[in-house]
N, C-alpha and C positions, 0 to 999 in steps of 0.2 A: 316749614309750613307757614303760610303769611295768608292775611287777612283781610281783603281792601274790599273800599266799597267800591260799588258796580252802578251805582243811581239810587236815588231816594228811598226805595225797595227791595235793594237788591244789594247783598255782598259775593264775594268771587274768592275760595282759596285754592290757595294754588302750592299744590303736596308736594311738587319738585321741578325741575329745569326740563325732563324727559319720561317718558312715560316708560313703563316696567311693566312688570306680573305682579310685583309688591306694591306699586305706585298704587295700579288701578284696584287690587285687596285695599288698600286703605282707602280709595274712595268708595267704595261701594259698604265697609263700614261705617263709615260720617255718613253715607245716605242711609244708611240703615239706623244709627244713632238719630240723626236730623226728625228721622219723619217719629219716632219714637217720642223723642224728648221736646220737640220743638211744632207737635201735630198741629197747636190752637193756632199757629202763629203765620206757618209756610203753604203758602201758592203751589212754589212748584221748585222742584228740584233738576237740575240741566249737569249732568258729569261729561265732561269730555275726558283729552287721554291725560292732563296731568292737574285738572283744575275741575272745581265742581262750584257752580252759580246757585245762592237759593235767596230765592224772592219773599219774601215775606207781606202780610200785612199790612202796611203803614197804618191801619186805621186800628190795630192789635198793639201793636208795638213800635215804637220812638226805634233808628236807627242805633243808638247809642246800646239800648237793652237790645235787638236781636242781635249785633256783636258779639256782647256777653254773655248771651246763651247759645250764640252759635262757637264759640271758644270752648263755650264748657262741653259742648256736646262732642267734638270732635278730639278732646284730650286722650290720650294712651291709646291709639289707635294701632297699637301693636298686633299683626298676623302674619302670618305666612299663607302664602297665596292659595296653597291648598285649600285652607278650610274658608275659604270664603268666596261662593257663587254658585250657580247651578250647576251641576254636569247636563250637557245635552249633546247628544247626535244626530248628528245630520247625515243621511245619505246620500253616495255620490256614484253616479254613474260615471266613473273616467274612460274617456275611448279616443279614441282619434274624430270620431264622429261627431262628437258636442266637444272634444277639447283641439282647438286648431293648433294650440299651440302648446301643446307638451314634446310635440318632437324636438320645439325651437329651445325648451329648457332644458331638454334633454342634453341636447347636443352643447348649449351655454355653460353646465355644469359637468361635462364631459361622462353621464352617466345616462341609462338606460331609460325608456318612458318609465318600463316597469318599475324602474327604481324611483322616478318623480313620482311616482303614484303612491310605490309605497312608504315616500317620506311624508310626503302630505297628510297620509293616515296616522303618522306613528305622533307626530305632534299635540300636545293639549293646547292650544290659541286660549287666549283670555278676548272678551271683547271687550275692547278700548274705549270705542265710541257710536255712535249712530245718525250717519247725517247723509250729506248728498242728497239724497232719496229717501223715505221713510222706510226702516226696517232695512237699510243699508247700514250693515253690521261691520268696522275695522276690527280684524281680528289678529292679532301679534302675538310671537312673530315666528315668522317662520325660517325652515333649515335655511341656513346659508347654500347649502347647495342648489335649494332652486327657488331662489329669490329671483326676479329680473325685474328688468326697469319699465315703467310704461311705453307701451308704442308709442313710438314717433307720433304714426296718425292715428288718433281712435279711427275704430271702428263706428257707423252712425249708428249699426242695431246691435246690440248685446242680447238673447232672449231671456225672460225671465227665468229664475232658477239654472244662472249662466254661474259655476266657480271659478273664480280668477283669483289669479297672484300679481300683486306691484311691489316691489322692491323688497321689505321683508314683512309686509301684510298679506290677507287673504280676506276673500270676502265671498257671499253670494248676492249675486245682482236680484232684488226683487220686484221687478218689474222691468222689461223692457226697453230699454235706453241707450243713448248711445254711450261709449266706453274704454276705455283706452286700455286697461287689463290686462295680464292675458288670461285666457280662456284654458282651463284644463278640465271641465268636466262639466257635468248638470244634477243639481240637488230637486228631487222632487217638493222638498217642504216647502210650505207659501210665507216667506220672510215677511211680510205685512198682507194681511187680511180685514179691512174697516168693518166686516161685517160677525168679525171673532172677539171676544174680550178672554183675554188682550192679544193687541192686533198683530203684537209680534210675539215670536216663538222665544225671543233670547232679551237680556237686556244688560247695559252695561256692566262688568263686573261675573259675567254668567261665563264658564269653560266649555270651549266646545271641542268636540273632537267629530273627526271625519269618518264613516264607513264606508267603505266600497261596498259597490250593488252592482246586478248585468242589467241588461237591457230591459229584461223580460221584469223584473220586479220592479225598475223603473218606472215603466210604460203603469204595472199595477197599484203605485201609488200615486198617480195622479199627473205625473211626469209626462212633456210635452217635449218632442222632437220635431 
């Protein structure tokens, strides 16, 4: 774990070379320590998948002192990934009809849609990160049987509440946009909402697991085809 500064306000650590289920438990610790122990002092706290950035102050505290209290607070950061983050579920309508491409994984993994469907379910994802798009959730990782690589061409429209798999991530699209993924199903939940606190459902560090849903419960949670 290393320490460095990031600008006048700002230091950046960085918990390992590659991100993990234990990497990202141990940052979402230090952000849970940070805002605890260090609350007079920090702006704002930014976690990606193996490094977490906090800003500080400068008119609170000299770079030299947030160092030294950002050291202390992040010491014995020992957990197992379990006990650290939300459980939440998301539901998913998989079909051939919002997922174009489960057949394509299908047949890449030499197994059945049914069976991409039901691996996708049986996985707990940690989320890694949040960017591209607000409320665009990296979540890792998933079975090696149905990882695939990004198309070639994106796609220009993705619809919102689109789930997609790229190599061994998964995510849902929160808006609208164009996309390179592939497409295996449609979550009714709204991944960013400006007009909800707070505007996303998940956040760095949070476990999510997928459920399957038909059509008909789809459509009644607010889900758009």
């Amino acid at each position: 774990m290393k320490v460095e500064i990031a600008g006048q306000d700002a230091l950046i650590v960085y918990f390992a070379d590659a991100t993990s289920a234990s990497v990202s438990a141990q940052i979402q610790l230090a952000v849970n320590n940070i805002r605890t122990q260090m609350a007079d002092i920090i702006i704002d706290l930014v976690p990606s998948y193996a490094s977490l950035l906090v800003i500080f102050n400068i008119n609170q505290c000299d770079l030299f002192e947030a160092k030294s209290r950002l050291r202390e607070a992040i010491t014995n950061l020992d957990s197992e990934p379990s006990q650290v983050g939300e459980l939440i579920v998301l539901p998913v309508y998989y079909d051939l009809e919002c997922g174009p491409d489960l057949e394509v994984i299908a047949e890449r993994g030499k197994i059945s849609v049914d069976q991409v469907i039901e691996i996708h379910q049986q996985q707990e994802y940690r989320v890694y990160a949040i960017g591209f798009a607000p409320g665009f959730a990296y979540l890792g990782e998933v079975d090696e049987r149905i990882a695939a690589p990004r198309l070639a061409t994106p796609r220009q429209k993705v619809p919102r509440g689109a789930v997609a798999v790229a190599d061994r991530q998964t995510a849902v699209y929160p808006a609208q946009s164009p996309g390179g993924w592939n497409l295996i199903g449609l979550c009714p939940t709204r991944m960013f909402d400006p007009q909800k606190q707070p505007s996303m459902p998940v956040q760095v560090g949070d476990r999510i697991q997928f459920k399957g849903i038909d059509r008909e419960e789809f459509l009644s949670l607010g889900g758009e085809l």
